[in-house]
Structures are given as C-alpha cells and as structure tokens.
C-alpha positions as CSV (number, residue, x, y, z in Angstrom):
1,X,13.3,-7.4,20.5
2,X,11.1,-10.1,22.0
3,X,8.1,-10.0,19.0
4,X,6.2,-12.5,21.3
5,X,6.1,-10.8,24.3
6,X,5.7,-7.0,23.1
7,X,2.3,-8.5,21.0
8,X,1.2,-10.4,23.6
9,X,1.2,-7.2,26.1
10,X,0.1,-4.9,23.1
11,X,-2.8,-7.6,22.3
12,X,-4.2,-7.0,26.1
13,X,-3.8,-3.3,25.7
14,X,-6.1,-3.8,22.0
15,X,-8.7,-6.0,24.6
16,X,-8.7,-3.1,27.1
17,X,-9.6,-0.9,24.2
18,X,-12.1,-2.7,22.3
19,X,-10.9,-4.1,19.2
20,X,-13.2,-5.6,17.7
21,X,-11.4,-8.9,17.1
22,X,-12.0,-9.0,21.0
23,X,-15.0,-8.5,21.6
24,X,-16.8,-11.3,23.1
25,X,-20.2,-12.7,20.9
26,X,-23.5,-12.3,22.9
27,X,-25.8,-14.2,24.5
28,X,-28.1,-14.2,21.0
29,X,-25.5,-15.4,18.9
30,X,-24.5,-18.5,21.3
31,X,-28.2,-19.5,21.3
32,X,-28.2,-19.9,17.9
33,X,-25.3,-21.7,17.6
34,X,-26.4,-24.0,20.1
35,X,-29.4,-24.6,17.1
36,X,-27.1,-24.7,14.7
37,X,-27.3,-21.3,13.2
38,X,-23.4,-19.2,13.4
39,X,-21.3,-18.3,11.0
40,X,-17.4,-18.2,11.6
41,X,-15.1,-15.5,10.8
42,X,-11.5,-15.9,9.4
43,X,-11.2,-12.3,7.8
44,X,-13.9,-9.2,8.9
45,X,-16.5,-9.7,6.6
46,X,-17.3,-12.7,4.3
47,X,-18.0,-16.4,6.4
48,X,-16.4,-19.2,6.2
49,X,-18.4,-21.7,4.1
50,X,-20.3,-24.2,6.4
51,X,-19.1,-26.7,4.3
52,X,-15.5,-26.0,5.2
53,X,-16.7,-26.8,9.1
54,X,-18.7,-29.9,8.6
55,X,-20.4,-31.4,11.2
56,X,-19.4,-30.2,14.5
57,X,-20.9,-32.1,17.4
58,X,-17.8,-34.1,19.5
59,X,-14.6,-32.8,17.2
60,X,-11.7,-31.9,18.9
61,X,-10.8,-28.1,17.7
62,X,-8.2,-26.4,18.5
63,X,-9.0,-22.1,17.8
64,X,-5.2,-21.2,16.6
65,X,-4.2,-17.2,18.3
66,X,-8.2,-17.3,18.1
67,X,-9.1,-15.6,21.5
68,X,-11.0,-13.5,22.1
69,X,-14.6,-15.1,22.6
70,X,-15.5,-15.4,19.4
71,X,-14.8,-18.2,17.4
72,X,-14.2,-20.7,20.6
73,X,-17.5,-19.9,22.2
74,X,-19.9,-20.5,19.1
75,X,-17.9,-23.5,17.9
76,X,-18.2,-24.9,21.9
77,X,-22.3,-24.3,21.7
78,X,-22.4,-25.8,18.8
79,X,-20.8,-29.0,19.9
80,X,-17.5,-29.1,19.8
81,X,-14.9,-29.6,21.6
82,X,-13.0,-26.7,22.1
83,X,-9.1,-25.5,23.0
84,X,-8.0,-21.9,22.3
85,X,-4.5,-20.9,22.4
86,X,-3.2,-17.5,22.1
87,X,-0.4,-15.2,23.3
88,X,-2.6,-12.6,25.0
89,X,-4.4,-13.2,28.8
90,X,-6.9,-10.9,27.8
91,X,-8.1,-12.7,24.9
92,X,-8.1,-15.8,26.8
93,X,-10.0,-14.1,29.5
94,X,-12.7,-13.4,27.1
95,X,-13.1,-16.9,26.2
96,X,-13.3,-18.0,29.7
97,X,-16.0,-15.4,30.1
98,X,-18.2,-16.5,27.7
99,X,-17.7,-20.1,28.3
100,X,-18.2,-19.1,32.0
101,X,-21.6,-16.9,31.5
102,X,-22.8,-19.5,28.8
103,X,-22.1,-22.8,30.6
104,X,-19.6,-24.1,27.9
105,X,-16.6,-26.0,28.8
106,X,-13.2,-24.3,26.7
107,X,-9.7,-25.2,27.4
108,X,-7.6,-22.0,27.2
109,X,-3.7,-21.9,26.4
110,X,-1.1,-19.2,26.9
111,X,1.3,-19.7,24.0
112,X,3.0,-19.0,20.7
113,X,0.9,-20.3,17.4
114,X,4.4,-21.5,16.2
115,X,5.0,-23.9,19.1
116,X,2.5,-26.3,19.8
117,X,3.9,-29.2,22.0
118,X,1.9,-29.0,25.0
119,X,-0.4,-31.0,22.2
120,X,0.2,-34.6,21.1
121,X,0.7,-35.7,17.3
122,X,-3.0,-36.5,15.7
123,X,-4.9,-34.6,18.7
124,X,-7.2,-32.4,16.7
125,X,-10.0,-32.3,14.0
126,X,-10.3,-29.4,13.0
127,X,-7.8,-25.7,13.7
128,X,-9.6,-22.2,12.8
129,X,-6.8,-20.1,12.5
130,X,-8.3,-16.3,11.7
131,X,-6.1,-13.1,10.6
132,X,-3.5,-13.7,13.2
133,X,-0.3,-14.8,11.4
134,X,0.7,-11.6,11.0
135,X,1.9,-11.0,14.2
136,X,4.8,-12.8,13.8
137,X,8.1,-13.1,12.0
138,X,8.2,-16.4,10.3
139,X,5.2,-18.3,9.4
140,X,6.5,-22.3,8.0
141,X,6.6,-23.5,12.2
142,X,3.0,-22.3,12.4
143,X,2.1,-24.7,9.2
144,X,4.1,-27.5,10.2
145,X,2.7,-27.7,13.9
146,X,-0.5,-27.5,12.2
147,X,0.0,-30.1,10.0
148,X,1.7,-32.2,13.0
149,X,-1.4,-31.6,15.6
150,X,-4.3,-32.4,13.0
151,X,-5.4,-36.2,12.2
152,X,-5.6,-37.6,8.7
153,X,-8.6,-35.7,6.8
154,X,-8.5,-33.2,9.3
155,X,-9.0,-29.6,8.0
156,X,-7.3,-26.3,8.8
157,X,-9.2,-23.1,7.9
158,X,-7.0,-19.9,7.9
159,X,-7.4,-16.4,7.2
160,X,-4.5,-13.8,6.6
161,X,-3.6,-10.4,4.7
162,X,-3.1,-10.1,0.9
163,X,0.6,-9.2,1.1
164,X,0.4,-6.4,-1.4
165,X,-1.8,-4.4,1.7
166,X,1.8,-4.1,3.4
167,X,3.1,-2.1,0.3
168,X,1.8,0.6,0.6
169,X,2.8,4.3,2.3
170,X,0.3,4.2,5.2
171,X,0.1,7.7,6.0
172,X,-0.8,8.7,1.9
173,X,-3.7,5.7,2.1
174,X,-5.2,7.3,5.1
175,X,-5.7,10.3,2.4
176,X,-7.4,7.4,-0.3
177,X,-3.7,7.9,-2.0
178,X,-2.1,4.3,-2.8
179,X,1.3,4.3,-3.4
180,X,4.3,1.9,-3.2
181,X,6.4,1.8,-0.3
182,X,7.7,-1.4,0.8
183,X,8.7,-4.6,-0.9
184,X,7.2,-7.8,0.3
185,X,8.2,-9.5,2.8
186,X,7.3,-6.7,4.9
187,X,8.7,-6.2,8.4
188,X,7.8,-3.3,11.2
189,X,10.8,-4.4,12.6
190,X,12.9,-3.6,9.3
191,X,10.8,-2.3,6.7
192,X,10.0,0.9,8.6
193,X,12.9,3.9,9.5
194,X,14.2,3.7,13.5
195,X,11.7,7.0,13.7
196,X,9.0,5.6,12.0
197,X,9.1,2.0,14.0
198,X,9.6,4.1,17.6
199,X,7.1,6.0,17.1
200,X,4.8,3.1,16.3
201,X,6.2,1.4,19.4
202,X,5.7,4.3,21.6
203,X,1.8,3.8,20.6
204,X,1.9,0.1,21.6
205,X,0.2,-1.2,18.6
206,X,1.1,-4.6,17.7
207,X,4.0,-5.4,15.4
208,X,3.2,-6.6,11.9
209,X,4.3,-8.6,9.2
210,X,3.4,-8.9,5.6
211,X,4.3,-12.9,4.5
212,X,4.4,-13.8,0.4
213,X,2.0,-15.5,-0.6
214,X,4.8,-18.1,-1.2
215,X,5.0,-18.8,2.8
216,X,1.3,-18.1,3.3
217,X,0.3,-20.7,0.6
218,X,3.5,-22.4,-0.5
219,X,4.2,-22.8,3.1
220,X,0.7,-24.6,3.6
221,X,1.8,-27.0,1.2
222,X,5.5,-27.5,2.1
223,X,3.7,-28.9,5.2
224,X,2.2,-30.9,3.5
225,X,-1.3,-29.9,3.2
226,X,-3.9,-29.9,0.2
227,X,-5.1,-26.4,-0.3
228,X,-8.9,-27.5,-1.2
229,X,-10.6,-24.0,-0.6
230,X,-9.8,-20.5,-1.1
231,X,-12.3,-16.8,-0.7
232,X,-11.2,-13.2,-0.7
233,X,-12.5,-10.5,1.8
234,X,-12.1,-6.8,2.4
235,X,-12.9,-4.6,5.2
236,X,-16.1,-3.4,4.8
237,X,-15.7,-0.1,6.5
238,X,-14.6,2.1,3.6
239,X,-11.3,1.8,3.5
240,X,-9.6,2.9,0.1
241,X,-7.9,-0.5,-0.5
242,X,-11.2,-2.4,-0.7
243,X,-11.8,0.0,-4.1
244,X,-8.9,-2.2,-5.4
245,X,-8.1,-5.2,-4.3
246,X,-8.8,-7.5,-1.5
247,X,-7.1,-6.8,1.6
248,X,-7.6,-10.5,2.9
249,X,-7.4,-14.5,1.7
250,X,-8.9,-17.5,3.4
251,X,-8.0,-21.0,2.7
252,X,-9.0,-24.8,3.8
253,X,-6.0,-26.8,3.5
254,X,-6.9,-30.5,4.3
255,X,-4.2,-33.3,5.7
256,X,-4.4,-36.3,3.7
C-alpha cells in the first residue's frame, strides 16, 4: 500500500481530532519566545537542551515532518528562519495559522521527510526533527538528505521511539501487562496478523514502525554525522512502560 499517502490522510484525520502533537502553541508561548524564553520538544516531555539550539536569530531551519504549529512558530519568533515540511495539509495549516495570527513569516512544504530535493545542498543550519520517523518504512534516506541539506557544523536534533516499545503485545500493556510480541524491526504492515492490521486500518490510525537502534543511530552515522548529544524521555501520562524503561531517545548529531 501507499505508506505515504494513507499517513498523510490519517495525520489530517489526528489534526481534526486533536492530537496533541498538533495542537498549535498560543499566543503566551510565542511572546516568550520572541524574548527568548521557549523550550523545544523532540519527545513529549523532557526539552531539548538550549545548548543543542544555539543562537537562533537569522539561521536557516528546516522543522523535518514538524507541523503542526509548534516547533516552526516558536523557533520563527525567536528569530529564525523557518521552513516546515511535512506529509499532512493539516499540520501545515497549523503552521500557517500561527505564523498568520502571530505575524511570522514560515515557509511550509507538502512532502516526504525521505526526499528532500526541492532543497539545495548546504541550505540549512539547523533541522529539528521530532518523533516522526516512525511513520515510515525505511529510515537511512531520511539521514542522508539530512546530512546532504545541512552546512558544515550544522546540527540535526532528532527524537524517535526506543525500539523495544514496539515489542510488546499492545492489548496486555493497556492492562499494565508487558509481554513480548514482536521482534524488532517492527512493521504494522508485517508484524501484525491481516485481522489485527485491518482492523487497525479500519480506525485510520497512522501506520507505524519500530527502527533498531542500528538505523536510528548507526544510520545517523553511516550518513556521516557525529552523534554529540543524546537524552531519554517517557510519556509522562502514566503509562506502564515509563515504570520500565524509556519509551523515547533524542540525539544531536553534528555535520563536520
């Protein structure tokens, strides 16, 4: 099946509900970034160190399948500037909103974090690539383009899931039961039983994929990056897995 398109539409149906990777920061929050005062996320809790952003004021960023108005919209009051891409109108509506309501200029994109050519070699900064990655199959394009669009000393931040969160039976850990399922690489497209994966599809939730940590980091540095900064997160809210281990990893890999 087309993984692209059924996320992308499934991604505006998660806008239209209110996910809360898409719901656009407030007015407060762009004020203060505007004074210098934000914090970006890459996972649901825990910030991104500031030292990981640097100064801010006239970069070139590029917010990697970061819509939403979140991360695009503080980093645009703050100085920046700004270009989001992502595979879901929605999302990219809510940039557009903010930057619309706040008086921020934001380039927005319609496309696939694993092809960037409408971009130049050397165009970019900085990327800040949030928990995103696991919306699609293969991971190494996403890390080479990155690689490709940054400038020397450039940094990409990135967040994505612990693999091990993918294997697990997900009905027993909504009962605070962990047991193993799944071996890693995960795939809904494979891992799961044709019942299990139509009836995920008849929900139209987004498809997922669990990556080794061999593509998720070894793939960073195949491309050719220096991983110079790594954090762990959870989510916060509860959940059974956060009594164990943590369910997300952020890195800063830097170009030479």
């Amino acid at each position: 099946m087309d993984v692209l398109k059924y996320n992308s539409e499934a991604w505006d149906a998660e806008a239209a509900s209110g996910n809360p990777w898409t719901r656009p920061v407030p007015p407060e929050e762009i004020g203060k970034a505007r004074a210098g005062e934000f914090r970006i996320l890459l996972t649901p809790t825990k910030a991104a160190p500031v030292e990981w952003l640097g100064p801010l004021r006239d970069k070139d960023i590029l917010c990697l399948a970061s819509g939403g108005g979140q991360q695009g919209p503080l980093l645009a009051a703050a100085g920046a500037r700004v270009t989001v891409i992502d595979a879901s109108r929605e999302q990219l509506a809510r940039d557009r909103m903010v930057a619309d309501r706040e008086g921020l200029k934001i380039t927005t994109h319609l496309g696939d974090m694993r092809d960037l050519g409408s971009f130049a070699d050397k165009s970019f900064d900085l990327i800040v690539h949030p928990v995103s990655n696991c919306f699609i199959p293969e991971i190494a394009p996403v890390w080479k383009e990155c690689f490709r669009v940054l400038r020397p000393g450039g940094s990409l931040l990135s967040g994505f899931n612990n693999p091990i969160a993918y294997s697990f039976d997900r009905q027993l850990c909504e009962k605070g039961t962990l047991q193993l399922k799944y071996s890693i690489p995960y795939s809904d497209l494979t891992s799961l039983t044709d019942a299990e994966r139509q009836e995920f599809i008849g929900r139209k939730e987004p498809l997922e994929f669990g990556h080794s940590l061999g593509d998720q980091l070894g793939g960073q540095t195949a491309a050719g990056f220096l991983i110079v900064g790594f954090y762990e997160d959870v989510w916060g809210n509860g959940n059974i897995e956060d009594r164990f281990f943590p369910h997300f990893l952020a890195t800063r890999a830097l170009k030479p």
